[in-house]
C-alpha positions as CSV (number, residue, x, y, z in Angstrom):
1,X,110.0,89.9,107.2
2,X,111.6,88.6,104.3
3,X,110.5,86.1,101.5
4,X,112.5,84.3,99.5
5,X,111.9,84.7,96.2
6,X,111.2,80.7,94.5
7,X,110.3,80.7,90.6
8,X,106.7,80.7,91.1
9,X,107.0,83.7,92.8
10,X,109.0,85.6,90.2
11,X,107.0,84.0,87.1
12,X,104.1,85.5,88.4
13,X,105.4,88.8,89.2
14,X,106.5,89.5,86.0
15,X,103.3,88.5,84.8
16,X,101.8,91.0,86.9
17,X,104.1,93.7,85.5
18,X,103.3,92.3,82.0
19,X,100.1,92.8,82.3
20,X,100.1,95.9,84.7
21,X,103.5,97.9,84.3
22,X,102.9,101.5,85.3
23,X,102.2,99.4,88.9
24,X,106.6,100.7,88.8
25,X,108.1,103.4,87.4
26,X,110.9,105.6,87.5
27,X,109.2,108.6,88.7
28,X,106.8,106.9,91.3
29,X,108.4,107.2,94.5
30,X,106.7,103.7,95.0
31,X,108.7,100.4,96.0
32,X,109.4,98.4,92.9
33,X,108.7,95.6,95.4
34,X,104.7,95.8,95.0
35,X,104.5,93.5,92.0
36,X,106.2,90.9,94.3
37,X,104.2,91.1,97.4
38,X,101.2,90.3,95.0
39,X,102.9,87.6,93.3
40,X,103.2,86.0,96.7
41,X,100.0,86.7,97.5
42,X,98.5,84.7,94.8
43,X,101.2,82.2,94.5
44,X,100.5,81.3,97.8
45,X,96.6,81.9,98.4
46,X,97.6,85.1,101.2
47,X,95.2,87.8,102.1
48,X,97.7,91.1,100.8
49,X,97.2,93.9,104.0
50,X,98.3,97.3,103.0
51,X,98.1,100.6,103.8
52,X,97.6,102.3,100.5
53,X,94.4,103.7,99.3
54,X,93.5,103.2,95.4
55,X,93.9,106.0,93.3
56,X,91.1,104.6,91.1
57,X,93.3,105.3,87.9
58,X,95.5,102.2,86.4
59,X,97.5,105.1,85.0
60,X,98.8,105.7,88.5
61,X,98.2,102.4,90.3
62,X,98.5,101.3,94.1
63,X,98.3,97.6,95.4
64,X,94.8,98.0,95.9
65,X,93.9,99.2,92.3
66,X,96.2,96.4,91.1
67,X,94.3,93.7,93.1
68,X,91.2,95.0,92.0
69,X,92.2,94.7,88.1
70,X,93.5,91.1,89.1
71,X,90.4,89.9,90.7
72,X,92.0,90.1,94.3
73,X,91.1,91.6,97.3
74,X,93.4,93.9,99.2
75,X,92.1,94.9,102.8
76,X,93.2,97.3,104.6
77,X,95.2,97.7,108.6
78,X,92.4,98.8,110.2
79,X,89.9,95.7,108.3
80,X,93.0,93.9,109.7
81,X,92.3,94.7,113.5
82,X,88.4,94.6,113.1
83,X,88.4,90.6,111.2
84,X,90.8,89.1,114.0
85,X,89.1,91.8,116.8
86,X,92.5,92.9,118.1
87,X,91.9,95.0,121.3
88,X,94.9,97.5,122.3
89,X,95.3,98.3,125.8
């Protein structure tokens, strides 16, 4: 799925690497597209899903430790299936 990107969107994202920029860097082998899934996420009021545990270190952030320091929540996949009780099979 793709978002377009409206001004809100990237405002807040480059707040969010203002204020957090190690969340990117050139020798994390993460996707410089986190800061922008948050800023979506708080632009428009979305519950962020991810699979990515936090490190517990803003030195070395994930999404998690980033929505922490934000005042976010992040759930995980798995709180995913168990709030909307998907059943497989």
């Amino acid at each position: 799925m793709f978002q377009e990107l409206d001004d809100a969107v990237q405002i807040e994202a480059a707040q969010v690497l203002a204020q957090l920029p190690r969340l990117v860097g050139e020798r994390k082998l993460r996707t410089s597209a986190d800061p922008f899934v948050i800023a979506l996420a708080r632009v428009e009021g979305l519950q962020l899903v991810t699979d990515e545990k936090p490190t517990g270190s803003m030195s070395r952030p994930n999404i998690p430790d980033v929505c922490n320091e934000l005042g976010m929540t992040a759930i995980g996949v798995l709180d995913l299936i168990r709030r909307e009780k998907w059943m497989v099979g």
